[in-house]
LUMKE-625045 format. One line per field, with one value per residue (C-alpha): residue number from 1; residue in one letter; x, y, z. Coordinates in Angstrom, 2 decimals. Example, Ala and Ser with C-alpha at 12.3 -4.5 7.8 and 13.67 -1.06 7.14 Angstrom:
<recs>
k	(1,2);
r	(A,S);
x	(12.30,13.67);
y	(-4.50,-1.06);
z	(7.80,7.14);
</recs>
This chain:
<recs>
k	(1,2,3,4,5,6,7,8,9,10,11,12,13,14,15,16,17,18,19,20,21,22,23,24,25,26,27,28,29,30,31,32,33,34,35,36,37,38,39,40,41,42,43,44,45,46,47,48,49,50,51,52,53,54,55,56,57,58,59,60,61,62,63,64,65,66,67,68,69,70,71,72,73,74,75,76,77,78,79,80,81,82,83,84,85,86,87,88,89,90,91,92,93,94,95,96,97,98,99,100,101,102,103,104,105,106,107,108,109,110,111,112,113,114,115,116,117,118,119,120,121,122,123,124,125,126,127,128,129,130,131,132,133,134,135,136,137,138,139,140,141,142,143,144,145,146,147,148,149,150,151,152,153,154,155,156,157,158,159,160,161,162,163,164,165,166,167,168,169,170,171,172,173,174,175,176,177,178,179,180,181,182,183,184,185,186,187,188,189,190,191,192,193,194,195,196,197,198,199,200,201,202,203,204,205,206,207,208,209,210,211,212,213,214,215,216,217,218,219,220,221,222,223,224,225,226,227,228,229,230,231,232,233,234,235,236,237,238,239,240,241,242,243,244,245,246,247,248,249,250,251,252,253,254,255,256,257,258,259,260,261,262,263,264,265,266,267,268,269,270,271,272,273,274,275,276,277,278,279,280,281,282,283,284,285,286,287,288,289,290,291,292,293,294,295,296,297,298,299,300,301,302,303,304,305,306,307,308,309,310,311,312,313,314,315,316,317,318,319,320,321,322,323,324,325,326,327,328,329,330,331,332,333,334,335,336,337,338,339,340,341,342,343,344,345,346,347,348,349,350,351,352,353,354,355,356,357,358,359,360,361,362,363,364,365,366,367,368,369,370,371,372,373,374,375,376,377,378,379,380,381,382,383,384,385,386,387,388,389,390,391,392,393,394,395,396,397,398,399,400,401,402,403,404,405,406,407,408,409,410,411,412,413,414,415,416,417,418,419,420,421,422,423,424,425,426,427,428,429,430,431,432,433,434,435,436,437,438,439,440,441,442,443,444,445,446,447,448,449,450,451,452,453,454,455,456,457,458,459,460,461,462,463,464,465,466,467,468,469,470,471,472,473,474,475,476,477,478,479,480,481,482,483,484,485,486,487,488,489,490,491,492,493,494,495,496,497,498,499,500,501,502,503,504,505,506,507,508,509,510,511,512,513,514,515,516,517,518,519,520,521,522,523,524,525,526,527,528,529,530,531,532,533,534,535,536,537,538,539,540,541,542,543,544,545,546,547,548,549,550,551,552,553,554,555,556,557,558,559,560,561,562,563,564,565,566,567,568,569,570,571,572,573,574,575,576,577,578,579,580,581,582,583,584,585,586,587,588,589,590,591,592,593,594,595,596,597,598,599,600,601,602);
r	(X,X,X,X,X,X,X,X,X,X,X,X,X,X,X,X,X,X,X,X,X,X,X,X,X,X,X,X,X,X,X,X,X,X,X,X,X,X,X,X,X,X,X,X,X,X,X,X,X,X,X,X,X,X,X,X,X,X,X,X,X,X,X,X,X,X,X,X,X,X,X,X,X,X,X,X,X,X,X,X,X,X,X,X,X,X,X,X,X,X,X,X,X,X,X,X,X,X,X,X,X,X,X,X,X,X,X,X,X,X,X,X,X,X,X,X,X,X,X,X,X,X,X,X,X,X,X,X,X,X,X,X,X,X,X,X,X,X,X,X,X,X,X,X,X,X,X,X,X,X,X,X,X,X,X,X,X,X,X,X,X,X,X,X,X,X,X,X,X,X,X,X,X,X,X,X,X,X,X,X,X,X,X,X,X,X,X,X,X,X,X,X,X,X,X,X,X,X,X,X,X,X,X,X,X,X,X,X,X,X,X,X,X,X,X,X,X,X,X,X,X,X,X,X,X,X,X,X,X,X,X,X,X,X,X,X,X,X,X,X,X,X,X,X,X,X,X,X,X,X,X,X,X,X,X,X,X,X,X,X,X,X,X,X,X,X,X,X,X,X,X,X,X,X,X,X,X,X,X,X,X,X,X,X,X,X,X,X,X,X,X,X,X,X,X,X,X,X,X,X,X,X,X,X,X,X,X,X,X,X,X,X,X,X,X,X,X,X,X,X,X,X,X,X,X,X,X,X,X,X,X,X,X,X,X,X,X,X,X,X,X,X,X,X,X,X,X,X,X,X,X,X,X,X,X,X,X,X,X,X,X,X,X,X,X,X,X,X,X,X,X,X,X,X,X,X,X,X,X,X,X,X,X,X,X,X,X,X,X,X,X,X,X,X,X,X,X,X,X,X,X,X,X,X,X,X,X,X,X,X,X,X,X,X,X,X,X,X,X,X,X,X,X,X,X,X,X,X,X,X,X,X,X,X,X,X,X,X,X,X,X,X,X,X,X,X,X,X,X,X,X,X,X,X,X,X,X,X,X,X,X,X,X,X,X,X,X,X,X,X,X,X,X,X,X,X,X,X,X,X,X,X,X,X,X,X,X,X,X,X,X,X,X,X,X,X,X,X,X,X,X,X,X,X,X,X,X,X,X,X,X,X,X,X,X,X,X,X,X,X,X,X,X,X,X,X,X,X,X,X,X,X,X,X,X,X,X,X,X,X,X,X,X,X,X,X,X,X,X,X,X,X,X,X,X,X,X,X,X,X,X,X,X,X,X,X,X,X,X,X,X,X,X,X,X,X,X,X,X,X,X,X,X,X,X,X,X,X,X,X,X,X,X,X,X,X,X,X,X,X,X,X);
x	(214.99,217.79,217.02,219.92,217.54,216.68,218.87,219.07,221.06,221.49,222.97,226.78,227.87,231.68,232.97,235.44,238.17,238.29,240.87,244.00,246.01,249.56,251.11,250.51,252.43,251.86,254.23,254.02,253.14,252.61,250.87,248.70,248.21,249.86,250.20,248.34,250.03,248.55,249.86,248.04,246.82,243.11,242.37,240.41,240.01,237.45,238.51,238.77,240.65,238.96,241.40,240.56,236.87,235.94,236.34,238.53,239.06,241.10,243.91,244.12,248.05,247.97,246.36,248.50,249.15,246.21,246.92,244.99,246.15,244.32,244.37,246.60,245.95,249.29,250.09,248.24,250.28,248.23,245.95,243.79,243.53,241.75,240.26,236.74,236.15,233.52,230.46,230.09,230.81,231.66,233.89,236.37,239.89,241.27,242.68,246.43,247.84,249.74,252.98,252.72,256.02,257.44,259.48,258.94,260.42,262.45,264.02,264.96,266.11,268.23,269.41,271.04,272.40,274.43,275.38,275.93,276.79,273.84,269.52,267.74,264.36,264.74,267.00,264.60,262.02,263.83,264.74,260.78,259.96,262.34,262.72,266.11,267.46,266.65,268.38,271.32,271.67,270.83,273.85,276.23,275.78,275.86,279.02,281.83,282.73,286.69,288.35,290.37,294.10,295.87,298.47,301.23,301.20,298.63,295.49,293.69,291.78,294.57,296.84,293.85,293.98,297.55,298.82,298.12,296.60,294.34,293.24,292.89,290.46,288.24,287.69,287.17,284.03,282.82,282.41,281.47,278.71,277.80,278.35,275.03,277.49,276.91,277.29,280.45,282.29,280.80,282.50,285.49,286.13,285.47,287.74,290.42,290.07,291.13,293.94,295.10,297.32,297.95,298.97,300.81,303.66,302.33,302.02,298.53,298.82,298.66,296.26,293.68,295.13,294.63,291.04,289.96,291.26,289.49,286.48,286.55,287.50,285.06,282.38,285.04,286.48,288.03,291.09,291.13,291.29,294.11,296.18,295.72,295.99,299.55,301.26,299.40,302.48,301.07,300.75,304.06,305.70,303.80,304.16,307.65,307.20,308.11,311.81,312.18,315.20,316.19,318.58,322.40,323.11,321.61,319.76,316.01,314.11,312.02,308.80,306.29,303.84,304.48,303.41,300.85,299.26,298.05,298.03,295.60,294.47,292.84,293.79,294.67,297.14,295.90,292.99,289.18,286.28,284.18,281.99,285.07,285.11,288.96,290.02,292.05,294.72,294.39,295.50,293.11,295.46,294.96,296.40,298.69,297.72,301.52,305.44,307.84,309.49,306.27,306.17,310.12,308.87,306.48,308.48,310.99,307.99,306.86,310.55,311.75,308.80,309.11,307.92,306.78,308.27,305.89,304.34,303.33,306.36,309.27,312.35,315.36,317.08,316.13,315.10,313.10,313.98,311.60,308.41,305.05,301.94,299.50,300.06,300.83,304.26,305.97,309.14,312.50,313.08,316.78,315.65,313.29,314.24,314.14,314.34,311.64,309.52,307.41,303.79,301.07,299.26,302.45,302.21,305.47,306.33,309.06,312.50,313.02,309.50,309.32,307.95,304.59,304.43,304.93,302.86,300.21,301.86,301.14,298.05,296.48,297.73,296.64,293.11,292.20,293.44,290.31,290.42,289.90,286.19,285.25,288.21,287.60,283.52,283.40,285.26,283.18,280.13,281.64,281.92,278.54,276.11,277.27,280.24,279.19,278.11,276.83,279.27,275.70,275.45,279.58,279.35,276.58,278.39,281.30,279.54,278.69,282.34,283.58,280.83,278.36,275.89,277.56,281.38,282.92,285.33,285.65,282.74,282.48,278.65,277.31,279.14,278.34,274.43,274.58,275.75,272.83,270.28,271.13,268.35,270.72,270.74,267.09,266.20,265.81,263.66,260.67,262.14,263.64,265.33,266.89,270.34,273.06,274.59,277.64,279.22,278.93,282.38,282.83,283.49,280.30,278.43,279.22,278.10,274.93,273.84,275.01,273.10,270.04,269.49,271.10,274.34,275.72,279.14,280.32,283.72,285.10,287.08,284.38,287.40,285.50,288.44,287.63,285.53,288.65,289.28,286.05,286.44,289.83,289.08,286.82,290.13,289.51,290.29,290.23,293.12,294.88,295.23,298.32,298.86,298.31,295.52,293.62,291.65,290.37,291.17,288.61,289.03,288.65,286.74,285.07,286.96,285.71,283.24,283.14,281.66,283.42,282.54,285.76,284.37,284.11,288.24,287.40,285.28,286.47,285.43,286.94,285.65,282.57,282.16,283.79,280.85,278.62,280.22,280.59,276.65,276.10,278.03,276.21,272.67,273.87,274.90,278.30,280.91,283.16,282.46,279.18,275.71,273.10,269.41,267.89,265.56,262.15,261.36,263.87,261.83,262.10,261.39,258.05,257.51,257.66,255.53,252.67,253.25,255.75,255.06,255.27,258.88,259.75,258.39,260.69,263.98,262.57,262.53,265.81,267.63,266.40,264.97,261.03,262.11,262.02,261.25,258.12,259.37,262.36,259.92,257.72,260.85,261.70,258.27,258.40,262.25,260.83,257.76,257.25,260.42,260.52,259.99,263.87,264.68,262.23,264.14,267.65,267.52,264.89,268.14,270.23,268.62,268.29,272.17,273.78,271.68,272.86,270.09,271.32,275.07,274.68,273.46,270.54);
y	(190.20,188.02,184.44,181.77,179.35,181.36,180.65,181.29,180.03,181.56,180.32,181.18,180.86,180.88,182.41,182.17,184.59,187.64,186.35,188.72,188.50,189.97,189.01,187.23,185.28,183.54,181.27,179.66,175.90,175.79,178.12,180.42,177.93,179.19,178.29,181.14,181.22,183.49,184.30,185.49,185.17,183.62,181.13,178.41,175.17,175.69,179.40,180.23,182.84,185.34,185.66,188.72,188.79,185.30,182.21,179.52,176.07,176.39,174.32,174.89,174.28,176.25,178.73,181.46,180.28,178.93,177.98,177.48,177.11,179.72,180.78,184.15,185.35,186.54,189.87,190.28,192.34,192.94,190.32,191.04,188.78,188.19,185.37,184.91,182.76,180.22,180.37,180.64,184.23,184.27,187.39,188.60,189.81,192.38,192.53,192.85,192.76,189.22,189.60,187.90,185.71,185.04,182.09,178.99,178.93,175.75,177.66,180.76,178.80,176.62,178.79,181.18,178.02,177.89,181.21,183.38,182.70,181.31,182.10,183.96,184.33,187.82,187.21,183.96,186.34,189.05,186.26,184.84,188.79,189.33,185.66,184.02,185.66,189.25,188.36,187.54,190.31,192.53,190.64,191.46,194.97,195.10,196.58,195.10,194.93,195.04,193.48,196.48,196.87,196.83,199.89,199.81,200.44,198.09,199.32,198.42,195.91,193.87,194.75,192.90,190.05,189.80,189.16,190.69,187.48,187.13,190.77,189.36,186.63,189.30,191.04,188.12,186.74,190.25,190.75,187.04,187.18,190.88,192.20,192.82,191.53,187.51,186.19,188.05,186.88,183.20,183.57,184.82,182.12,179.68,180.94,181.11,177.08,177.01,179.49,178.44,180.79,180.57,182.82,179.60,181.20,184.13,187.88,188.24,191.59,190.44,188.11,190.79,192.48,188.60,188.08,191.74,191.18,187.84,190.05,192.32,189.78,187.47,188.87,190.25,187.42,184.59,186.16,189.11,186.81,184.39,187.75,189.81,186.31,186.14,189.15,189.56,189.62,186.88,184.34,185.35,184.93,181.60,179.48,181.47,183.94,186.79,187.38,184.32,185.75,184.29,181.52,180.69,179.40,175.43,175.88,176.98,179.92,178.38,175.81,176.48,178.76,177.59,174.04,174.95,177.57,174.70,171.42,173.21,176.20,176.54,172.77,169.73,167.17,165.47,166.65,166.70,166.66,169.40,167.55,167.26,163.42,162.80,162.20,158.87,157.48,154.75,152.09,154.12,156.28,159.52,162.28,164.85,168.63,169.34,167.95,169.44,170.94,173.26,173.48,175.11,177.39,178.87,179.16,181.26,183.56,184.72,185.64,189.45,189.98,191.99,193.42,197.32,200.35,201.54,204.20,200.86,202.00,200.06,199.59,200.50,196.96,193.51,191.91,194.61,193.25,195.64,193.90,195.97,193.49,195.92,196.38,194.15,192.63,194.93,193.62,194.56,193.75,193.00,190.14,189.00,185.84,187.18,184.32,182.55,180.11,177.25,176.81,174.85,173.45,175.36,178.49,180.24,183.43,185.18,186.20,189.73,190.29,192.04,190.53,191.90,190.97,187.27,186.96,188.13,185.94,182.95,183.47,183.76,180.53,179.00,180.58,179.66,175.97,173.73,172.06,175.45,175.80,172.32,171.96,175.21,175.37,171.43,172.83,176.24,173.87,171.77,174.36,176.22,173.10,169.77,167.88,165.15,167.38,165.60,165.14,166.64,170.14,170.13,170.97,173.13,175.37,175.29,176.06,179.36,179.69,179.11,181.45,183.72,183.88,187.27,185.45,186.48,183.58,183.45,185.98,185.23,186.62,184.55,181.37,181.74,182.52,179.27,177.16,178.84,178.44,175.25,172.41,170.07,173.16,173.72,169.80,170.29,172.89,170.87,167.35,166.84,163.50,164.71,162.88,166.52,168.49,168.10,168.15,171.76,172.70,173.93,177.74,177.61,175.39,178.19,181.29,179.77,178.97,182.44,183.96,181.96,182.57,186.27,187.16,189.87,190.76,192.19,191.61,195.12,195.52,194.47,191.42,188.25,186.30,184.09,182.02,180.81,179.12,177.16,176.87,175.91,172.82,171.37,171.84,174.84,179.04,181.68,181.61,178.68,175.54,173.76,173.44,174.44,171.23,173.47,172.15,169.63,168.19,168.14,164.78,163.24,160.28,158.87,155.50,152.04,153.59,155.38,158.36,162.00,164.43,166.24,168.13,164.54,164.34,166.83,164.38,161.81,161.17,163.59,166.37,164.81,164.79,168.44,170.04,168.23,169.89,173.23,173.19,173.13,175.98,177.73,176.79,177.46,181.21,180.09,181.56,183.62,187.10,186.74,186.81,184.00,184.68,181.32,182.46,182.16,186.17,185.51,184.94,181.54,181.45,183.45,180.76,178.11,179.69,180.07,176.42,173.68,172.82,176.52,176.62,173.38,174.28,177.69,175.49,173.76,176.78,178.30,175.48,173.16,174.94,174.11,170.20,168.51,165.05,164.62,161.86,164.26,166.98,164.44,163.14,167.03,167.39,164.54,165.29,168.95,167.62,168.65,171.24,174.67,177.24,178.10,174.52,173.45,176.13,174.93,171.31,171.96,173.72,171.60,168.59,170.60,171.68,168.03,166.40,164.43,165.95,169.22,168.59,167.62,170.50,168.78);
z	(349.87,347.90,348.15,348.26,346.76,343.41,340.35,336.89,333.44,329.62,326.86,326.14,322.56,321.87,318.51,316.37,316.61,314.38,311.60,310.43,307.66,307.89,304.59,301.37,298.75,295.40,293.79,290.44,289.98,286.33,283.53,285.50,288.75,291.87,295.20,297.51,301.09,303.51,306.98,310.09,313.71,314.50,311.35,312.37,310.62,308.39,307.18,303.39,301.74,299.63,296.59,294.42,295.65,295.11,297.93,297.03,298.49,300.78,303.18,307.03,307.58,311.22,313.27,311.20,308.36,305.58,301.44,298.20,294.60,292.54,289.24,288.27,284.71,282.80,283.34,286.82,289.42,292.49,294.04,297.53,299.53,303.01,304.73,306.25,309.96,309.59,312.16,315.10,314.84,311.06,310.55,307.99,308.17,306.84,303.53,302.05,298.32,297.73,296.51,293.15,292.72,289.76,290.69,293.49,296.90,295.91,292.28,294.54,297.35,295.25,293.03,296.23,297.19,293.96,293.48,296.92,300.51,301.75,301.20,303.35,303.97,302.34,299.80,298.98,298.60,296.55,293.49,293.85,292.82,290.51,288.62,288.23,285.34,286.52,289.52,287.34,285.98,288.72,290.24,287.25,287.74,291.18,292.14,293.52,297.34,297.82,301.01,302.44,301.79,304.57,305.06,307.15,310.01,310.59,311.63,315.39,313.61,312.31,315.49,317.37,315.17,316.00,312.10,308.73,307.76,310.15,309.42,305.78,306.77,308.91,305.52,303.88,306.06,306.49,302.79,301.47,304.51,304.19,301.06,297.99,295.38,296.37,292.92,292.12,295.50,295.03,291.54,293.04,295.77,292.97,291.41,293.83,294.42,290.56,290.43,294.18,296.10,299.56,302.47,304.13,301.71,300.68,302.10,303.34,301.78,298.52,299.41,299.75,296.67,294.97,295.95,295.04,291.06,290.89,292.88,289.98,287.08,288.02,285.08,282.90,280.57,280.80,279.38,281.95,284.23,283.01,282.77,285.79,287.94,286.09,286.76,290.23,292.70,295.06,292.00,290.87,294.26,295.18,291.79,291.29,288.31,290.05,289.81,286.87,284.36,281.20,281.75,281.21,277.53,277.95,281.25,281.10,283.97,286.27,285.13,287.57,287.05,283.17,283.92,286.72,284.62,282.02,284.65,286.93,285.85,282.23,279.75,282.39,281.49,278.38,275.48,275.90,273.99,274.19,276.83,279.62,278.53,277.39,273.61,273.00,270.87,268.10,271.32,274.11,275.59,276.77,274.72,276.74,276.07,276.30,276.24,278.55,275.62,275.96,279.18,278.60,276.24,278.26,281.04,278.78,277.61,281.48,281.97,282.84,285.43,289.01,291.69,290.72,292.45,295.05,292.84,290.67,287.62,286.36,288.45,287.37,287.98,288.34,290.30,292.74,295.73,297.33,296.91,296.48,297.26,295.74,292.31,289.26,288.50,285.83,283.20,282.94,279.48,279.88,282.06,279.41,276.97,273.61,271.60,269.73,271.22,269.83,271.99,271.56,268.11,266.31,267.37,267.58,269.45,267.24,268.34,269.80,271.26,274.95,277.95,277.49,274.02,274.76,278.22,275.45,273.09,275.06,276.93,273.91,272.70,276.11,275.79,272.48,273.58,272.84,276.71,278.14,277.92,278.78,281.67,283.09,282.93,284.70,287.46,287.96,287.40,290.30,292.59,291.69,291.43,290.86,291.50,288.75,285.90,283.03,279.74,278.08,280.98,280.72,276.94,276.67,279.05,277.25,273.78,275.61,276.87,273.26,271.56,273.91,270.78,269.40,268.84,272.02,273.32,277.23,278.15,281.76,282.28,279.69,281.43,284.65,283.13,281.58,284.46,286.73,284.36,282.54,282.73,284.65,287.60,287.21,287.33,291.17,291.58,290.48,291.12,294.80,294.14,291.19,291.34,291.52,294.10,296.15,299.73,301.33,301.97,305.29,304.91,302.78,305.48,307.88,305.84,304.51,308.45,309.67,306.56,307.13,310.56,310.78,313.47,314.99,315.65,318.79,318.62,320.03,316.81,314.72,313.82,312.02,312.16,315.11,312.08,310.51,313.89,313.36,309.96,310.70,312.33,309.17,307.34,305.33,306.27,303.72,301.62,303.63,301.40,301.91,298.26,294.97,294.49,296.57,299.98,297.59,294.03,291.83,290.66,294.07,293.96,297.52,298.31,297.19,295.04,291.31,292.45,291.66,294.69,295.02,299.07,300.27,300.60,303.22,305.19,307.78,310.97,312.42,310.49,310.68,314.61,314.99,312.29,314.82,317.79,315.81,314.90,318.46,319.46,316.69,318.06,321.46,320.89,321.55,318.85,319.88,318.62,317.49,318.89,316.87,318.50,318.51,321.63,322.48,321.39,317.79,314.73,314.89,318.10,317.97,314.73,317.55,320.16,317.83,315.78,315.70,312.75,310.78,312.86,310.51,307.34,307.91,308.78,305.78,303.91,304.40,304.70,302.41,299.70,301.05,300.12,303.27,303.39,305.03,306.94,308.10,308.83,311.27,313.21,314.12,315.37,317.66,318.74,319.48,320.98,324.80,324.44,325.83,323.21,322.73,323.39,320.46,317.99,319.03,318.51,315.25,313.98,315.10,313.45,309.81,309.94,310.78,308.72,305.62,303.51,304.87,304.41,300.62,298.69,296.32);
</recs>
């Protein structure tokens, strides 16, 4: 007969979870010390990892994430690794092979910075297994990706962009945000802010023609490039080569590309030493590279030069008033000035050369010009890592640029090799207040966020051109400069103070409020054409559900190279404190992207 009155009690114990391990990474610290992260569900505070079959001390970061430095003998590839619960209910996890990096988060991290479109957590990974030079050179042979030429008629893509141009800037962000050759194209577009052309004049076909020979220059030599950027039609029809004939008896053909060509592109206006720092006169003067007499000669020796016939021959008459975007300029030699011509330190072209003879004539003499490897590596430095190079990192590079160890002059791999891997670009990997890096310019602020955080189009023509409307508003679009000093000259220096950071004259308050209201569209899923997932089930998202803090660290991570300030990292936290889940990975975001850390590449 049950009784209401009769009770009884036993002892519950509660046990720690079972612990799993999904992944596993080691990065170097120094020698044969590495940093062992492991990632997971059910670690408790107290849990150690089992590295290789022995326990070693162990952090507790989070609930699914735990990290130890261990020791990682040379040569070692495969490392298992699992974690064991304490009691109550000590248990083990399962066990996974670490992937053994050869490289740091903050050397891969950085180093994408400098060199492609933006990191991403894969991409950050794929240089930490590789190691920085490998990636290189992986990179130098990976092929090239060519923006499309556009045909007439035009396609539905560019009929839905309304212009050829805007077609050309589609291609443009699809390939500098999509494409596997990321070192090439970040070579290429700094390259383009050197030798500036601009479809404000120009045809946007050969635009795309343009950007595809600098694509496919950009690890040829320095040379290649100097010549294929000359007789390119859009050069030629922007700085006014194309269609220049020899002059009249006492007048000269026209000066521009002539005096651009050194000016801008390859010496500058007066001589250097080999560190960028300029040579002076007996009174301290600068020395000028070149007299206009020069810059007359010159102008005579790029004379003769055309438009090709459509099948890319010689026309029968000059000028071809039938202009062909998509092939090189060709000469008519009876257009051509014939007579000698005296060039730079002496050198004299002789009388009754053709056109081709003294374009070679002359951008020899031009190459072989002492300012060229310290004027034009400064500026590629500039663009890639540092907008105050060092006089000491400036002519190191441009040792390499005059002599790539086996006598080659102008060798662009071994340059760009140098800049990535000198010890100035390197300082930061191991040193976050090391005093280097520059402004992000806003077409590159905008790729490196839609790289980090992944996008997808769904524009119904699969058009990317509704960027340059964003971009538009920082100042910059694809191929858009309003002259040929580019968006921004590198010798800018930031009002009322010394300091040399060419993006800055980019930067006012205006531009400054509108990359504000442009990050929040981004966060907010709000470009037109695009879908960003910044929602509670998005990776970042499930990142916040389980931990705040691991959704930082990642921000961190992709965005920062793992270098956030810890006092940075604790104001997130507290902003995102209380948040939904989505809420907590917008304005985390948000607060990374706007920041000034952020904003100046370190």
């Amino acid at each position: 007969m049950a009784s209401p009155a009769v009770f009884g009690s036993a002892p519950l114990s509660i046990l720690n979870p079972i612990p799993s391990v999904s992944a596993a990474g080691a990065a170097p610290v120094s020698g044969t010390s590495y940093t062992l992260e492991v990632d997971g569900a059910g670690f408790v505070n107290g849990a150690q990892i089992q590295a290789g079959g022995a326990t070693v001390t162990t952090s507790f970061v989070s609930s699914t994430e735990l990290q130890a430095t261990v020791t990682i003998p040379n040569g070692t590839t495969s490392l298992s690794v699992s974690v064991m619960n304490p009691s109550p209910g000590a248990s083990a996890s399962n066990a996974v092979n670490a992937a053994i990096y050869l490289t740091t988060v903050a050397t891969a991290a950085r180093l994408l910075d400098q060199s492609t479109f933006g990191p991403s957590l894969a991409t950050i990974h794929q240089v930490q297994s590789t190691g920085v030079d490998a990636w290189i050179t992986q990179q130098f042979s990976t092929p090239d990706t060519p923006l499309a030429n556009i045909p007439s008629p035009l396609p539905a893509l560019c009929l839905a962009a309304n212009t050829p141009t805007n077609c050309e800037e589609s291609e443009w962000w699809q390939t500098v945000l999509t494409g596997p050759d990321q070192l090439r194209q970040r070579v290429a577009f700094a390259l383009s802010e050197i030798f500036v052309i601009s479809s404000d004049t120009d045809n946007a076909t050969t635009i795309t023609y343009y950007h595809n020979t600098l694509a496919q220059d950009a690890f040829t030599n320095f040379y290649t490039v100097m010549h294929d950027v000359t007789v390119s039609p859009g050069m030629g029809a922007y700085l006014n080569m194309l269609n220049s004939a020899k002059a009249p008896a006492g007048e000269i053909p026209n000066e521009n590309y002539a005096r651009e060509l050194m000016q801008l592109f390859t010496t500058g206006l007066n001589l250097l030493n080999d560190d960028g720092s300029l040579q002076l006169d007996g009174s301290g003067n600068p020395i000028p590279t070149y007299t206009q007499a020069q810059v007359q000669e010159f102008a005579a020796a790029y004379t003769g030069w055309t438009y090709a016939t459509s099948s890319g021959g010689v026309p029968t008459k000059f000028p071809n008033n039938t202009a062909n975007y998509l092939a090189p300029m060709v000469a008519v030699e009876n257009a051509h000035d014939m007579t000698a011509k005296t060039l730079l330190n002496g050198t004299v072209l002789p009388a009754g050369q053709t056109a081709e003879a003294d374009l070679q004539g002359a951008l020899t003499n031009i190459f072989n010009h002492q300012n060229v490897g310290p004027f034009v590596c400064k500026q590629l430095i500039q663009h890639l890592v540092t907008s105050t190079p060092s006089p000491a990192y400036v002519a190191r590079v441009a040792a390499v640029f005059a002599n790539n160890g086996s006598g080659v002059r102008g060798d662009m791999q071994a340059v760009i090799r140098a800049i990535l891997e000198d010890q100035d670009a390197r300082a930061g990997d191991t040193d976050p207040t090391y005093d280097g890096g520059h402004l992000r310019e806003p077409m590159l602020w905008m790729t490196n966020f839609l790289r980090a955080v992944g996008f997808t189009n769904t524009d119904a023509n699969g058009s990317y051109f509704s960027l340059s409307n964003y971009s538009n508003n920082l100042s910059e679009r694809p191929y858009r400069s309003s002259s040929v000093f580019n968006f921004f000259p590198p010798s800018y220096v930031v009002p009322q103070t010394t300091l040399n950071a060419p993006e800055f004259d980019l930067e006012n308050s205006a531009t400054a409020i509108l990359r504000l209201s442009l990050a929040d569209s981004f966060v907010n899923n709000k470009i037109t054409g695009f879908t960003i997932d910044l929602s509670a089930t998005s990776p970042l998202g499930q990142l916040a559900a389980s931990s705040p803090d691991q959704l930082v660290d990642m921000l961190g991570t992709i965005f920062m190279h793992g270098q956030m300030p810890s006092d940075m990292r604790s104001e997130i936290l507290s902003a995102i404190g209380g948040l939904g889940t989505a809420q907590q990975v917008r304005v985390a975001t948000y607060l990374v992207i706007t920041s000034s850390q952020y904003k100046v590449m370190h």
